[in-house]
Residue, then its C-alpha position, 0 to 999 in steps of 0.5 A: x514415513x518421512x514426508x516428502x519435499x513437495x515441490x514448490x509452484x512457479x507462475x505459469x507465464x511471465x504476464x502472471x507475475x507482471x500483472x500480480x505485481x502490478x496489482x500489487x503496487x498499484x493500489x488505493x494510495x494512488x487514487x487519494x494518497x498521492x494528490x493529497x501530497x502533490x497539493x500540500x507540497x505544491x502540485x509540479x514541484x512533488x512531482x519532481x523529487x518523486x520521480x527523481x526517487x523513483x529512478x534513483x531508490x526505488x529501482x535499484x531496492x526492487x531489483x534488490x529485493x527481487x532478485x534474493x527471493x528469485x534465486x532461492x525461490x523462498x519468500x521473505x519470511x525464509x530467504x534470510x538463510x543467505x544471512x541468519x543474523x538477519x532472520x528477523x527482518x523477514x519475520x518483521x516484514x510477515x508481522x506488518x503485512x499481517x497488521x497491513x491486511x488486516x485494516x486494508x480489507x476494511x477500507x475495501x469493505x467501506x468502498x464495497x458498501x458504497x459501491x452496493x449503495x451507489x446502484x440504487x435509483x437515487x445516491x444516498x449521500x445525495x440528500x439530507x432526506x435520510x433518517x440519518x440526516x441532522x437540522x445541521x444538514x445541508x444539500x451541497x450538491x442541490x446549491x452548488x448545482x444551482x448557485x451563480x456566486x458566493x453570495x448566492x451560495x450562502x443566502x441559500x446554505x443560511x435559508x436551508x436550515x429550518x432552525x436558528x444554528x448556533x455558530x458554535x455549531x458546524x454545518x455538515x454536507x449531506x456527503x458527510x452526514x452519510x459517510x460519518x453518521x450512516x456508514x461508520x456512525x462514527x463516535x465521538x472519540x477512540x475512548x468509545x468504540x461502541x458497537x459492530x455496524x453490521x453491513x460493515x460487517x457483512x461486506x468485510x466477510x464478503x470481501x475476504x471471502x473473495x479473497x479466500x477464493x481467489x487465493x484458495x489455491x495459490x499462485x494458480x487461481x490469483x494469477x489468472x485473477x489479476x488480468x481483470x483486477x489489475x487491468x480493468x481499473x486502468x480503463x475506468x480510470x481513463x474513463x473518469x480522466x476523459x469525463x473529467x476533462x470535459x467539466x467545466x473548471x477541470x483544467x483549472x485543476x489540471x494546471x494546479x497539478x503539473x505546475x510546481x511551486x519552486x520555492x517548495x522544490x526547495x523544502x526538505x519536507x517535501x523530498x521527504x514525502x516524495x520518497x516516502x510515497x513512492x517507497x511505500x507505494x512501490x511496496x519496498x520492504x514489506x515483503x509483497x514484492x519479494x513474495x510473489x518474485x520467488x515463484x518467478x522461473x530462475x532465469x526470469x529478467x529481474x532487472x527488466x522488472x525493477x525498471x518498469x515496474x516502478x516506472x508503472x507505479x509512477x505513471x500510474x499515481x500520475x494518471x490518478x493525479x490528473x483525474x483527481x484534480x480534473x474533478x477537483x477543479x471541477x468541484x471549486x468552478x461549482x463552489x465558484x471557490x479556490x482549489x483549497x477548499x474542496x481538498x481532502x486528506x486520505x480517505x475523505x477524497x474517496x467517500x466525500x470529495x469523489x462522491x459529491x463530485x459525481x453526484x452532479x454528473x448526468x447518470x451519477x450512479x453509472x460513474x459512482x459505480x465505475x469509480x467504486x469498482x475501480x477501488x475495489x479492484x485496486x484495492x483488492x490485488x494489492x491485498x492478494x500479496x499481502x496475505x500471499x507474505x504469511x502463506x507462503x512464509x509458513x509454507x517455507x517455514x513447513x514445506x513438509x507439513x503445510x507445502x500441499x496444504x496451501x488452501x487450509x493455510x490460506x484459510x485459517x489466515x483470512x479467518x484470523x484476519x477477518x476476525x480481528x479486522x472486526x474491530x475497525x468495523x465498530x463505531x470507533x472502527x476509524x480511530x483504531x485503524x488510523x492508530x495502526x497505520x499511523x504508527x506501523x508506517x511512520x515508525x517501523x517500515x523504513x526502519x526494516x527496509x534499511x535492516x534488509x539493505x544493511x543485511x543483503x548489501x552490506x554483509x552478504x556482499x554486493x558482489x555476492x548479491x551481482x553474481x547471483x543475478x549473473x547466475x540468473x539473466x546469463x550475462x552481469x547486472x548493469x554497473x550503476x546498481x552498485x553504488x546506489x545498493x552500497x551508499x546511495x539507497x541506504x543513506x537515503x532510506x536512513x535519513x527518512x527514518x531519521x527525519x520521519x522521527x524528528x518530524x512524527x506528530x501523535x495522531x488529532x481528530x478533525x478538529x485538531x484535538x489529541x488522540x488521547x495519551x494510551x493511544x500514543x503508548x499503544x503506537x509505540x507498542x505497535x511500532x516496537x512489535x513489528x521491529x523487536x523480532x530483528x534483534x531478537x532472533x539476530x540474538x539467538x541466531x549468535x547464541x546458537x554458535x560457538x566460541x568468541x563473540x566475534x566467531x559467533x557473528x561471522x558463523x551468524x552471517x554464514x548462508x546456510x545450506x538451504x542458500x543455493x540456486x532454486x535450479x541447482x537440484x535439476x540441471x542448472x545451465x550456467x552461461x555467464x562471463x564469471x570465475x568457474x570457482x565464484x559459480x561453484x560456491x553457490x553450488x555447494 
């Protein structure tokens, strides 16, 4: 007997969808990527091309992406039946979702370690009385708490240490000492891996078993899930802002923030990396966002969406900015140093800077813990997408077989995960992931997010594309998407990719020294691996036609039968001011 069709799961409410994607772009690039960049490219003049890039690229690609997978009601892994030379856009997207949570549930395990240690009556990293404190040690919260000036401060970093330091050897902060030495006891290089850290271990388990129970059945328990995880980190986060604000040097920070260095406004690296965050940040061309829109209602506004949901992102990364540079100010008036000496890239900002900093604070455990639990939220709802991308592709892929099965998929997926994720748990943990991130974001994500305008915009037709989403909101898209869909955003995303290449640097250790020469060859590998399936399953879609080279490329670009509206099974009301004959043709 054949098995039936089940029907596929729609959200329950609009705010469902809203605050899943909300969690979904907000996510812990906002809390330490995106003040890294404003302070390497000049505070107020980042800001510029970055909200610049968020009204003129991110919009229009959300709306694009979003509106495919609403028609349909198919994800990406199958939506590309609008266009099957194009199938291996949606494959690629599925593959790099599975490397990103892979290691983003690794990340979460660190801070969900930290968030254990932080309810202890004493911070850990606080102090150099710790079995897995070093001679090198040094107490940077006791002397900034207790020196008047520099001098002072290194008359009482020079009398701390018990024994004579040669200068060849560097101090450490006992901030460090426990991120370096306790949580990773990091080794010296990729070349020795070394051993599982256990509660690293353990609190990746926990981690993706939340993550299981929360997704275990589909759309129905994660969008009830993300009205906590999606909301309550905004009011830590203005919660730390407002604590900020009161310390002693923040506005210092804060003015280092919002004021732009204009002769960076005038660096192409700059522009560069403002798009590039922002399009990484939003989650364009991964697949997470188109994922979570194909379970919208057909006549939901997709366009209202495109607009505030990036708008969101940005104010949001603004939000972070403010509330990092007001501890970071607050962090140099302790060292009576610059700016400049107490920033830190990626995660260092997390697990060092944010920690020492709240270390000082009266009732230091209670802010650890918000600042902690904040991240684990942030970091979680993001990851709910990603694993949301491979279920629901596989369910598209095999509604008869997996489509009431959704929990078992679900499963299997965060079981597999789990277990390749344990090798970035071991003593070299941190150099694997930094491989896989490196490699997968630099190389291959801009690279597919062009395949997928080429794909939608350029072949299936911009106009195809308008009509869809006419069929959809009842009245035309506005005009100015066109030519940012044709010309603008393509061109746009090209150039990174081409800049991105030009520019791309291996991966250094902090000292500046050459991840060795395999670990280039693995990226690469890495890289080739998530972008190969556009070209290959692009040419086997053309061998499975018929006839001249050129007959088989205009049968590849064909939709399929599966192409139609999501409603148009039912009783689909068509209220549009379109030709009847434009209508009928997606009804076919």
């Amino acid at each position: 007997m054949k098995k039936t069709k089940p029907e596929r799961e729609t959200w329950g409410k609009w705010s469902e969808f809203f605050f899943s994607i909300v969690g979904l772009v907000v996510g812990l690039s906002n809390i330490w990527r995106f003040p890294y960049l404003c302070y390497i490219n000049g505070g107020g003049a980042f800001l510029i091309p970055f909200f610049i890039f968020m009204i003129f690229a991110a919009i229009p690609t959300l709306l694009l992406e979003n509106a495919v997978a609403q028609f349909a009601n198919l994800g990406p892994g199958k939506v590309w039946v609008m266009c099957p030379l194009f199938k291996g856009v949606g494959t690629a997207m599925v593959i790099i979702n599975a490397l990103i949570g892979i290691y983003y549930n690794v990340i979460i395990a660190w801070v969900l370690y930290y968030l254990y240690t932080s309810m202890h009556p004493t911070l850990a990293w606080s102090t150099c009385n710790n079995t897995w404190n070093t001679h090198l040690c040094y107490d940077s919260i006791y002397l900034m708490k207790n020196s008047r000036d520099n001098s002072t401060l290194d008359t009482m970093l020079n009398t701390t240490l018990d024994v004579n330091v040669s200068s060849s050897l560097v101090l450490k902060s006992s901030v460090e000492e426990y991120w370096e030495r306790h949580v990773l006891n990091l080794s010296p290089s990729v070349n020795n891996i070394g051993t599982v850290r256990p509660p690293l271990l353990l609190c990746l388990f926990l981690i993706w078993l939340i993550t299981f129970l929360c997704l275990s059945r589909g759309i129905k328990t994660s969008g009830k899930v993300v009205y906590v995880a999606a909301t309550l980190p905004y009011v830590f986060l203005t919660i730390l802002l407002i604590r900020g604000l009161t310390l002693p040097g923040s506005m210092d920070g804060i003015y280092y923030f919002v004021k732009p260095n204009w002769e960076k406004v005038k660096d192409i690296s700059v522009w560069k990396d403002a798009a590039t965050q922002i399009l990484f940040s939003i989650g364009v061309g991964i697949g997470g966002l188109s994922t979570l829109a194909s379970y919208n209602d057909f006549h939901n506004d997709c366009q209202r969406d495109a607009v505030i949901l990036p708008i969101i992102d940005g104010l949001t990364s603004f939000l972070s900015g403010l509330t990092s540079f007001s501890i970071l100010g607050y962090m140099a008036h302790l060292r009576k140093t610059d700016l400049d000496n107490v920033i830190s890239k990626g995660p260092g900002i997390a697990f060092i800077v944010y920690p020492q900093a709240l270390s000082t604070l009266p009732f230091a455990q209670i802010w650890a813990v918000m600042f902690f639990a904040m991240l684990v939220l942030v970091g979680l709802d993001s990851q709910f997408a990603h694993v949301q991308v491979i279920v629901t592709a596989i369910t598209d892929a095999f509604p008869e077989k997996f489509g009431n099965h959704q929990t078992f998929i679900t499963g299997i997926v965060c079981l597999i995960s789990f277990i390749f994720g344990i090798t970035c748990v071991t003593e070299g943990g941190l150099y694997v992931l930094q491989i896989i991130d490196w490699y997968c974001a630099s190389l291959s994500l801009l690279l597919i997010l062009f395949a997928e305008m080429v794909g939608i915009i350029w072949i299936y037709g911009a106009k195809r594309l308008e009509n869809d989403i006419s069929l959809m909101l009842g009245r035309r898209p506005w005009p100015i998407w066109k030519p940012f869909w044709v010309i603008i955003d393509p061109l746009c995303v090209l150039g990174l990719w081409v800049l991105s290449i030009i520019s791309f640097k291996h991966l250094t250790y902090g000292d500046g020294s050459m991840f060795p020469k395999w670990t280039n060859y693995t990226g690469w590998g890495i890289a080739l691996f998530t972008i190969l399936p556009v070209p290959i399953l692009g040419t086997v879609e053309i061998m499975k036609h018929k006839g001249s080279l050129l007959n088989r490329l205009k049968q590849s670009v064909k939709p399929t039968a599966e192409w139609c509206p999501a409603k148009s099974r039912v009783d689909l009301k068509i209220s549009i001011s379109k030709p009847e004959e434009e209508v009928d043709s997606h009804l076919l």
